[in-house]
C-alpha positions in Angstrom: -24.5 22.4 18.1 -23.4 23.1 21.8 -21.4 19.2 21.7 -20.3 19.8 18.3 -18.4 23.4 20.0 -17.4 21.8 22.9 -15.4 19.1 21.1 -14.1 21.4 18.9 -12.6 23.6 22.1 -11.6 20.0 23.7 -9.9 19.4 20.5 -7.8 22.9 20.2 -6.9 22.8 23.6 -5.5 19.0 23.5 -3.6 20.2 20.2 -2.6 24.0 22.0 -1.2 21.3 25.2 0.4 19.1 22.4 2.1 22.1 20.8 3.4 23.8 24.4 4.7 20.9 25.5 6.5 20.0 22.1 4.9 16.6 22.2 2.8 17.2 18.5 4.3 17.7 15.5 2.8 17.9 11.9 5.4 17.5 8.6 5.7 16.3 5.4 7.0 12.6 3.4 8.3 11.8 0.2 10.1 8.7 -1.2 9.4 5.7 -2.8 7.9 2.0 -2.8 9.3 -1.2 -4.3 6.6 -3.4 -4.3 5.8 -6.6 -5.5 2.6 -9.0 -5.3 2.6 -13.1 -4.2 -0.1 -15.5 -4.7 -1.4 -18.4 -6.6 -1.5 -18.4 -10.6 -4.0 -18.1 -12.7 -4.2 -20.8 -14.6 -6.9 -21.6 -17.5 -7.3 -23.4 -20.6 -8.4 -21.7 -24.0 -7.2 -22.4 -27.5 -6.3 -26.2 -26.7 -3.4 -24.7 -24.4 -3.0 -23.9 -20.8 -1.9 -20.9 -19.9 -0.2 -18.9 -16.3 -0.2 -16.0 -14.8 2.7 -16.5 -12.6 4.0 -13.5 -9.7 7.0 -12.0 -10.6 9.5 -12.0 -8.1 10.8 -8.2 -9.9 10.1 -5.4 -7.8 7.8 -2.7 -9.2 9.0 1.3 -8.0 6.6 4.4 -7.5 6.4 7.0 -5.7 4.8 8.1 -2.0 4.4 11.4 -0.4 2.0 12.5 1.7 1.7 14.4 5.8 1.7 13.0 8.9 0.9 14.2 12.8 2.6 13.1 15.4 1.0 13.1 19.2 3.9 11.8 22.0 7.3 12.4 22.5 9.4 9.3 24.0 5.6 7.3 23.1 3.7 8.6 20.1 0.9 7.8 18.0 1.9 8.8 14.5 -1.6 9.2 11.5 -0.6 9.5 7.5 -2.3 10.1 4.9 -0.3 9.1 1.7 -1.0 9.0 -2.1 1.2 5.8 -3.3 1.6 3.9 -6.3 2.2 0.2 -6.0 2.5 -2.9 -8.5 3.7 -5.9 -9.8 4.8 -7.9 -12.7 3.4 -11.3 -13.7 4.9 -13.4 -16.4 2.7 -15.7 -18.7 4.0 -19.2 -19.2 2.3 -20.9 -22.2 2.0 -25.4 -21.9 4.2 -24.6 -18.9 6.8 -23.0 -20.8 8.1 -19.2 -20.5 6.1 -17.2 -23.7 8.5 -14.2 -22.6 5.6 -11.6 -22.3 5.5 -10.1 -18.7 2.2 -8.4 -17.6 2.3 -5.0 -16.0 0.1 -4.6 -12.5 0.0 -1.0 -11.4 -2.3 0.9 -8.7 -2.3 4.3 -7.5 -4.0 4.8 -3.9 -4.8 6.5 -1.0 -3.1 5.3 2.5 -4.3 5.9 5.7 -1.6 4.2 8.2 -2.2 5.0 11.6 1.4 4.2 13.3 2.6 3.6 17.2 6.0 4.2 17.9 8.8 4.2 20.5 11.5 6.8 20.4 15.0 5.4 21.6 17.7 8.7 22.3 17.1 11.5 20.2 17.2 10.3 16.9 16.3 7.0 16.4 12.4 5.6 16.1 10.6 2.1 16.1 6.9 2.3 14.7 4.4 -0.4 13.3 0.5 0.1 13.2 -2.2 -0.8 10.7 -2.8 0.9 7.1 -6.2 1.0 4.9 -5.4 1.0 1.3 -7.8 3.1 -0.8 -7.4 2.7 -4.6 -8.1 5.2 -7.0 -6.8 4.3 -10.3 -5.1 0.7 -12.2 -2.7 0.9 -15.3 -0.9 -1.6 -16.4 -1.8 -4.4 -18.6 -3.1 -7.2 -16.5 -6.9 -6.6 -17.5 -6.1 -6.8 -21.0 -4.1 -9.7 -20.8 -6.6 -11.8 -18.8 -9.3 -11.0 -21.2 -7.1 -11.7 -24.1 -5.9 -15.2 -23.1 -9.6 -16.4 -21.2 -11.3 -15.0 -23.9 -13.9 -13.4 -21.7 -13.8 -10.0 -19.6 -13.3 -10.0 -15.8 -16.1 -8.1 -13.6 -13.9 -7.8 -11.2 -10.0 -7.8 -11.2 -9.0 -5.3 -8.0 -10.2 -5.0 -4.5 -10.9 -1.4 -3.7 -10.3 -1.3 -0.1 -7.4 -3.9 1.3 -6.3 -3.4 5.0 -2.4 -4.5 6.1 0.2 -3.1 8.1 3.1 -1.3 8.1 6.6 -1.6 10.7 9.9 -0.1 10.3 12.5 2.2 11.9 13.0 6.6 11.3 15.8 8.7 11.8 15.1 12.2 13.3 18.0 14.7 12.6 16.9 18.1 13.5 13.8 18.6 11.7 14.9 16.4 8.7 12.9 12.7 9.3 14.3 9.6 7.2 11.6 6.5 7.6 12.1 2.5 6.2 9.3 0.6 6.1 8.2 -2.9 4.9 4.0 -2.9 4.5 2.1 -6.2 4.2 -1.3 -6.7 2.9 -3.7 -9.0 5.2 -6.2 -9.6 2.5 -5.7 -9.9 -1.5 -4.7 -6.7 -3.4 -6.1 -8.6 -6.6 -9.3 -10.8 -6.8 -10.4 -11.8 -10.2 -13.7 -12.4 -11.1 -15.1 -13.5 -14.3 -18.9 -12.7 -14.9 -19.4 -16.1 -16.3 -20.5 -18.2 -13.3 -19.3 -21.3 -14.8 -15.6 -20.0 -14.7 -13.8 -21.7 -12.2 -10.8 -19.8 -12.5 -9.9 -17.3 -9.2 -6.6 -15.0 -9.1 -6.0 -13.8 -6.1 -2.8 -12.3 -4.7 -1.7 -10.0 -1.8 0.8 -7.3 -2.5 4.1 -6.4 -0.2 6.2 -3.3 -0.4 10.0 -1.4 0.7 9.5 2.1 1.4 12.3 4.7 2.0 11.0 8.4 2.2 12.4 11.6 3.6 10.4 14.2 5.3 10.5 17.4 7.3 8.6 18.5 10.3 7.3 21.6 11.5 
């Protein structure tokens, strides 16, 4: 109990120095992500045809919002935590031919990005650092679709934890912020699995994003 007080009073008096010497901040993001997945096809045979999933190049928009700290002036370390939504589109090609259906990926998660960052003047920041995707919730189609054209259900489609990073540049204007950001995904955003062990088939694809967001600090 005594350690658990003492780093508590460590703690308030690192944050009470942080706030006295204007070097720690705490604020608010909103904006949006454009994001799109890359990877291999999927590619089976069922029905005495051969069908692909294939990445669509298309970028898929949702939002992001979210707080952040910030601990530095002219060197900071910058911690978010963000509820995102990102996505995809895939489009199925039937005998290697276009069947004109496109399937719909879309995940909503948690992001923890913990950010180091250089400001240059007064207004202008560079940051890049690390970010552990948490998801929370799929939509979209791609389930369906998989299970429609293999004929067999999935056990697994999405990783729940993916880890990648994030680098851009932010505009500080009084207490207005304006961050862009392109984020990266190190390993794959979607996995399939089929239950069946004799199902050779294996989707996997990683997931990029644009980000643009305005925010406001305190």
């Amino acid at each position: 109990m005594k350690k658990v007080m003492l780093v508590a009073i460590l703690a308030i008096s690192t944050l009470s120095t942080f706030a006295q010497e204007k070097s720690f901040t705490a604020g608010l993001r909103l904006g949006a992500n454009l994001s799109q997945v890359s990877g291999n096809d999927l590619s089976f045979s069922s029905g005495g045809k051969v069908f692909n999933f294939s990445p669509n190049d298309t970028r898929a928009y949702g939002f992001v919002g979210g707080v952040f700290l910030r601990f530095g002036k002219t060197i900071f370390i910058q911690p978010e935590i963000l509820l995102s939504q990102k996505g995809g589109k895939f489009n199925v090609f039937e005998d290697g031919k276009a069947s004109g259906k496109t399937i719909d990926l879309k995940l909503t998660n948690l992001d923890l990005p913990i950010l180091v960052g250089v400001k240059i003047g007064n207004v202008l920041r560079v940051n890049a650092g690390p970010v552990a995707t948490f998801k929370l919730s799929d939509s979209g189609n791609l389930g369906d679709s998989i299970e429609q054209y293999q004929g067999q259900k999935a056990s697994e489609i999405f990783n729940n934890v993916t880890l990648g990073y994030q680098a851009g540049v932010g505009f500080d204007i009084g207490m207005l912020n304006l961050d862009f950001r392109y984020e990266g995904n190190v390993n794959d955003v979607v996995n399939v699995k089929f239950s069946n062990p004799n199902t050779a088939a294996k989707f996997a694809s990683k997931g990029n994003s644009l980000q643009a967001t305005v925010g406001i600090h305190f």
